[in-house]
C-alpha positions as semicolon CSV with decimal commas, in nm:
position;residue;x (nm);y (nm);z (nm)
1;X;-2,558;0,897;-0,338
2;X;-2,428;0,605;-0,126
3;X;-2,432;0,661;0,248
4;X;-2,096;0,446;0,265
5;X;-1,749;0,673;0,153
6;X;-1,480;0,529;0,075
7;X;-1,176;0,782;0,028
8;X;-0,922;0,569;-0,185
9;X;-0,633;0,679;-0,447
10;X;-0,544;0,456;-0,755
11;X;-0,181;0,436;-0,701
12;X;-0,181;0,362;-0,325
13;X;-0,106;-0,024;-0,220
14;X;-0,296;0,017;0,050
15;X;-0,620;0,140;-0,140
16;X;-0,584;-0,125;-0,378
17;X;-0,706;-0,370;-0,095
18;X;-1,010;-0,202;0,030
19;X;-1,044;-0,203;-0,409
20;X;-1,067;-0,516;-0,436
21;X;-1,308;-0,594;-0,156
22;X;-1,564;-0,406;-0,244
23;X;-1,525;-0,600;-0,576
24;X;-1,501;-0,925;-0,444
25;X;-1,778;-0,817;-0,146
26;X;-2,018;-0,720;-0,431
27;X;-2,018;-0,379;-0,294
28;X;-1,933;-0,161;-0,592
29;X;-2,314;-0,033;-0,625
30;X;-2,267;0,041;-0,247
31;X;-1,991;0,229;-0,215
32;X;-1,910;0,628;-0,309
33;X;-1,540;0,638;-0,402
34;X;-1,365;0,961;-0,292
35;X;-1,007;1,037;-0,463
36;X;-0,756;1,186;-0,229
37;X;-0,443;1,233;-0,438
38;X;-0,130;1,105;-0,248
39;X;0,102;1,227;-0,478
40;X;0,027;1,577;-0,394
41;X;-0,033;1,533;-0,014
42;X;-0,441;1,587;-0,039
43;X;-0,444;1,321;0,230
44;X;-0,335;1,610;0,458
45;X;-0,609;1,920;0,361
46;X;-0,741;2,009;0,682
47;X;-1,078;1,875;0,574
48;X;-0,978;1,506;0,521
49;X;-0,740;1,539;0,862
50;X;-1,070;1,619;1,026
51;X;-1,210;1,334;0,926
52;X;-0,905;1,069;0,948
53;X;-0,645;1,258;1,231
54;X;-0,415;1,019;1,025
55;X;-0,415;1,138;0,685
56;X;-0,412;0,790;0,595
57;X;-0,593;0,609;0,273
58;X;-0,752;0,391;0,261
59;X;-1,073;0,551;0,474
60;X;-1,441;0,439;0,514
61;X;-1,725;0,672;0,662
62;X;-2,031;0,452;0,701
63;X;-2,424;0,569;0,721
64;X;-2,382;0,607;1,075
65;X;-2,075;0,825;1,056
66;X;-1,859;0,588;1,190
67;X;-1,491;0,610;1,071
68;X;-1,250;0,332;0,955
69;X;-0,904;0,469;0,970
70;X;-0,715;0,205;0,869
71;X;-0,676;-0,077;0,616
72;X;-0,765;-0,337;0,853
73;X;-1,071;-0,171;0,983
74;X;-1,200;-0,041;0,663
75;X;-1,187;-0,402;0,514
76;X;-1,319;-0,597;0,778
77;X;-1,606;-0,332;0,782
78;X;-1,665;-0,444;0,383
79;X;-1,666;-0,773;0,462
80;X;-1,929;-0,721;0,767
81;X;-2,174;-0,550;0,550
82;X;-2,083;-0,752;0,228
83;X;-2,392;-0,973;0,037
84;X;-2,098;-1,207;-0,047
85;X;-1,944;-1,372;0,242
86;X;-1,588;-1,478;0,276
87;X;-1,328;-1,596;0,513
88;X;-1,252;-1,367;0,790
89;X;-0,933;-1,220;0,855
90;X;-0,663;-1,438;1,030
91;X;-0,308;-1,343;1,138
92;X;-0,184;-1,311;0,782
93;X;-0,356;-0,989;0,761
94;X;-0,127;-0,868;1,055
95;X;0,153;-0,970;0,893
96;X;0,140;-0,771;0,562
97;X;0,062;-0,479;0,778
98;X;0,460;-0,537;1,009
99;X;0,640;-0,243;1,016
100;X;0,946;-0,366;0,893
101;X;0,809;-0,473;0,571
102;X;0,629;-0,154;0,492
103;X;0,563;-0,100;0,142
104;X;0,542;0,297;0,128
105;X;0,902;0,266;0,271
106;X;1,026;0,011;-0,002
107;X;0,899;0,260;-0,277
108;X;1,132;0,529;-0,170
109;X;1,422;0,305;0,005
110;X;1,744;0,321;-0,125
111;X;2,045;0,077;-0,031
112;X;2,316;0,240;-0,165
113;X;2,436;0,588;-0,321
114;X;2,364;0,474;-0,675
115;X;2,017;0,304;-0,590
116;X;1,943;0,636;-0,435
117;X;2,094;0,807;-0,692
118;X;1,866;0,636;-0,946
119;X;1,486;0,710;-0,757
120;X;1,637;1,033;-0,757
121;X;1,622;1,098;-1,129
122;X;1,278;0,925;-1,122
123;X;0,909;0,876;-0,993
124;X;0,981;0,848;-0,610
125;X;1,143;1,187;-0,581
126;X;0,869;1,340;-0,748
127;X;0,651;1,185;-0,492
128;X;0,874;1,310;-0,210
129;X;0,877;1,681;-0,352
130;X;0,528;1,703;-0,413
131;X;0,415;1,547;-0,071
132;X;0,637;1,783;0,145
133;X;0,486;2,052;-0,061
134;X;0,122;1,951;0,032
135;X;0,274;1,899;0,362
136;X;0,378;2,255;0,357
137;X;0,114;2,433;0,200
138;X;-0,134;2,278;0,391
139;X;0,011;2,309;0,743
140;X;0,028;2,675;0,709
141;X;-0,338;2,743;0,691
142;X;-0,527;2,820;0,957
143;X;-0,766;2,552;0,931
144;X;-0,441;2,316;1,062
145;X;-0,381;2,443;1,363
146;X;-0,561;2,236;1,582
147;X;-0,377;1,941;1,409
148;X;0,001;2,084;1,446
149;X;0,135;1,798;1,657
150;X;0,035;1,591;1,320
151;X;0,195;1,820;1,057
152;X;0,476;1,868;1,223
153;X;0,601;1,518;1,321
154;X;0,507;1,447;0,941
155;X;0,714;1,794;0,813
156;X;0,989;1,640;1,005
157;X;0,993;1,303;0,845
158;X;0,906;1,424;0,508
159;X;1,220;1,717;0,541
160;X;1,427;1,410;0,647
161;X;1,352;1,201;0,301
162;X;1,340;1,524;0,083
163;X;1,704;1,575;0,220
164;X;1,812;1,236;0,089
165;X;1,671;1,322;-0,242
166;X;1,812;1,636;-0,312
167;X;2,170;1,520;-0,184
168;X;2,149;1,790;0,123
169;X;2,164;1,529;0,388
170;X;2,503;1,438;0,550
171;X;2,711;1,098;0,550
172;X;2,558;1,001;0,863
173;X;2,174;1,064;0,766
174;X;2,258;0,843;0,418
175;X;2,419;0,529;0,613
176;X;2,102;0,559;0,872
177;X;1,942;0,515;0,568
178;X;2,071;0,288;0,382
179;X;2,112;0,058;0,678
180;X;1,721;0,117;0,747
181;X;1,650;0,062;0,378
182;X;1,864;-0,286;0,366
183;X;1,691;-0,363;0,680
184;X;1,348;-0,368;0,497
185;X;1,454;-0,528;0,183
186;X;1,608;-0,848;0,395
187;X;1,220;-0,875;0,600
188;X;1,089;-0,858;0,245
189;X;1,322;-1,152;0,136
190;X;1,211;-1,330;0,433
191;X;0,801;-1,294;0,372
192;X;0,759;-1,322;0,034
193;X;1,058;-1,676;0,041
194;X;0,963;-1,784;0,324
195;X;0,667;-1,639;0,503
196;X;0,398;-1,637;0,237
197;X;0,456;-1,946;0,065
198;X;0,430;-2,155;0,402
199;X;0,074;-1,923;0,511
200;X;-0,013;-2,045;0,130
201;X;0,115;-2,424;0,201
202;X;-0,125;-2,413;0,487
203;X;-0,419;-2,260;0,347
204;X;-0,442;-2,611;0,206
205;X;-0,618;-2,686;-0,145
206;X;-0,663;-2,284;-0,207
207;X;-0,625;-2,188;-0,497
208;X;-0,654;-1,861;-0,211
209;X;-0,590;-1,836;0,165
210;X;-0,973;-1,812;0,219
211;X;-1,009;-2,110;-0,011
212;X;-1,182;-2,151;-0,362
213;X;-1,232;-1,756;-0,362
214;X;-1,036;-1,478;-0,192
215;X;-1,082;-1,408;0,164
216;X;-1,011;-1,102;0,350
217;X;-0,688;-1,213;0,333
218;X;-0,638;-1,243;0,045
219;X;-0,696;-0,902;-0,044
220;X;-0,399;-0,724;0,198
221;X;-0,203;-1,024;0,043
222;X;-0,277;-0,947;-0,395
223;X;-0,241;-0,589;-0,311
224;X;0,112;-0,676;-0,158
225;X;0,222;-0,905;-0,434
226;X;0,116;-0,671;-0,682
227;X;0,308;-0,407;-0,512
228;X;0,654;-0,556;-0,505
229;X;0,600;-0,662;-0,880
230;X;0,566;-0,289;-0,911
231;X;0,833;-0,201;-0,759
232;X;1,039;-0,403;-0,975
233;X;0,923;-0,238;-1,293
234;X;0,604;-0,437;-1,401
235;X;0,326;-0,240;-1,485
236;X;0,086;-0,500;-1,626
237;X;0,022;-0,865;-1,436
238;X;0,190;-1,036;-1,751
239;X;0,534;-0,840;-1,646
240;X;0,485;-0,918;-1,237
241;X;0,608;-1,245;-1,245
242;X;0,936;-1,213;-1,440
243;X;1,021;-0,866;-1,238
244;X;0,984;-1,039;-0,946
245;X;1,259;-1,306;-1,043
246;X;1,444;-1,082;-1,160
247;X;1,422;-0,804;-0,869
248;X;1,533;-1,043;-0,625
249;X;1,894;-1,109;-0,832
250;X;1,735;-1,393;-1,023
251;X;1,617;-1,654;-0,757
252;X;1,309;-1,860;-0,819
253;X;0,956;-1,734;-0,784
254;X;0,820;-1,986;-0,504
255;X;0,580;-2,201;-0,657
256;X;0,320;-2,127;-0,424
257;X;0,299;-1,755;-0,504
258;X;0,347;-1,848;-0,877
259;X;0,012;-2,011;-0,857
260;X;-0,155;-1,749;-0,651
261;X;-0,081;-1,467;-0,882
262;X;-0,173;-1,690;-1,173
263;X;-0,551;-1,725;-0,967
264;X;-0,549;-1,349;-0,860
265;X;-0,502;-1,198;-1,260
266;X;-0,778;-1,360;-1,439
267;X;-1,027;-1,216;-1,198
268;X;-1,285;-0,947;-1,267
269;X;-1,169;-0,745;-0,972
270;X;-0,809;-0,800;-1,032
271;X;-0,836;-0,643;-1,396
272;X;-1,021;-0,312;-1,298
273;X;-0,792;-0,274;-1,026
274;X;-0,490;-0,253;-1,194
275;X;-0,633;-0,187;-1,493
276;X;-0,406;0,138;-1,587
277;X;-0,071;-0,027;-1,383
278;X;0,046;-0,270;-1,107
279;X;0,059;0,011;-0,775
């Protein structure tokens, strides 16, 4: 058994980075994957809040028992133990990881009654059912209570959504929302136009940020990309391109992300990845 955990979950955007570093790190025969199902709120069993007070994925416990809660510090971790050495992180990393263009909150934002009307009928509001019931059921053992201030700001939060998505919540809550939700959407518009393209303009010759192959960059960045492509409705890398045109009312995929997703999907790592669906 490895001495090096990594607790991951196949459909999480966020797990699909750490994913493909330990690909691209040549770590695969060095890491034990863990599966901590999101879609049922496993991320918040007592046992894995004990080990990551943020019931967050992705997670890394290394031979020492150190613990990585977070993307950013379970990557660069990879990368420092990694046989294959790449480009460190710069402040592109930070920039996938901005609040205001958080993925988890694109999957389940919703603009407008009939938008909201639609993820009702469909995958997110399964997700939000069957989280607050993890939420729920887990909270209420006695193995949570020295983690209440954690399950509680989260049953709040996840009470607030599941109101949204069972059409309990009043006028007010919904405009909050929507206004939140359009909020994210325009940030979106503005990285993936504007933002990306120009870190990808400057990354010079490429075809990747960290240069002829992907950097630690690269891998918050394809796990992004691939994202949004999902959320638009592709499920395999030949759809992502055409969903993205098409999600943002049409426009022009920039050239420069164009030619990074058509570097990112031939790849080894890329393919096992998202080898079931885009996430």
């Amino acid at each position: 058994m490895s001495s090096t955990t990594l607790y991951t979950f196949e459909l999480s955007v966020w797990s699909a980075v750490a994913e493909l570093a330990v690909l691209e790190l040549g770590l695969a025969d060095k890491v034990e994957k863990k599966y901590v199902d999101l879609v049922h709120g496993e991320n918040f069993k007592p046992e894995f809040v004990k080990i990551n007070e943020n019931a967050t994925l992705p997670t890394i416990v290394g031979p020492d028992g150190t613990v990585y809660k977070n993307t950013t510090d379970v990557v660069n971790y990879l990368a420092s133990i990694a046989p294959v050495k790449v480009k460190a992180a710069t402040e592109i990393t930070a920039l996938t990881h901005e609040a205001n263009i958080d993925p988890n909150f694109a999957l389940l934002s919703a603009r407008n009654a009939e938008e909201l009307a639609a993820k009702s009928s469909a995958f997110p509001k399964v997700f939000v059912e069957n989280r607050h019931a993890g939420i729920t059921k887990y909270s209420s053992t006695p193995e949570a209570k020295p983690f209440e201030a954690l399950y509680t700001g989260k049953l709040a939060g996840s009470s607030w959504l599941l109101s949204l998505y069972t059409n309990t919540a009043d006028e007010a809550t919904k405009a909050e929302f929507y206004k939140a939700s359009q909020a994210t959407w325009d940030a979106l518009t503005v990285f993936y136009f504007e933002t990306l393209p120009a870190k990808l303009r400057d990354a010079g010759a490429g075809p990747f940020l960290g240069g002829e192959k992907p950097g630690v960059d690269d891998f918050h960045v394809a796990a992004r990309v691939a994202h949004l492509a999902s959320l638009f409705g592709a499920t395999k890398s030949e759809e992502g391109l055409e969903a993205f045109r098409k999600g943002f009312g049409g426009k022009d995929v920039p050239v420069e992300i164009v030619k990074y997703w058509e570097a990112w999907t031939p790849r080894e790592s890329w393919k096992q990845v998202y080898a079931k669906t885009l996430h």
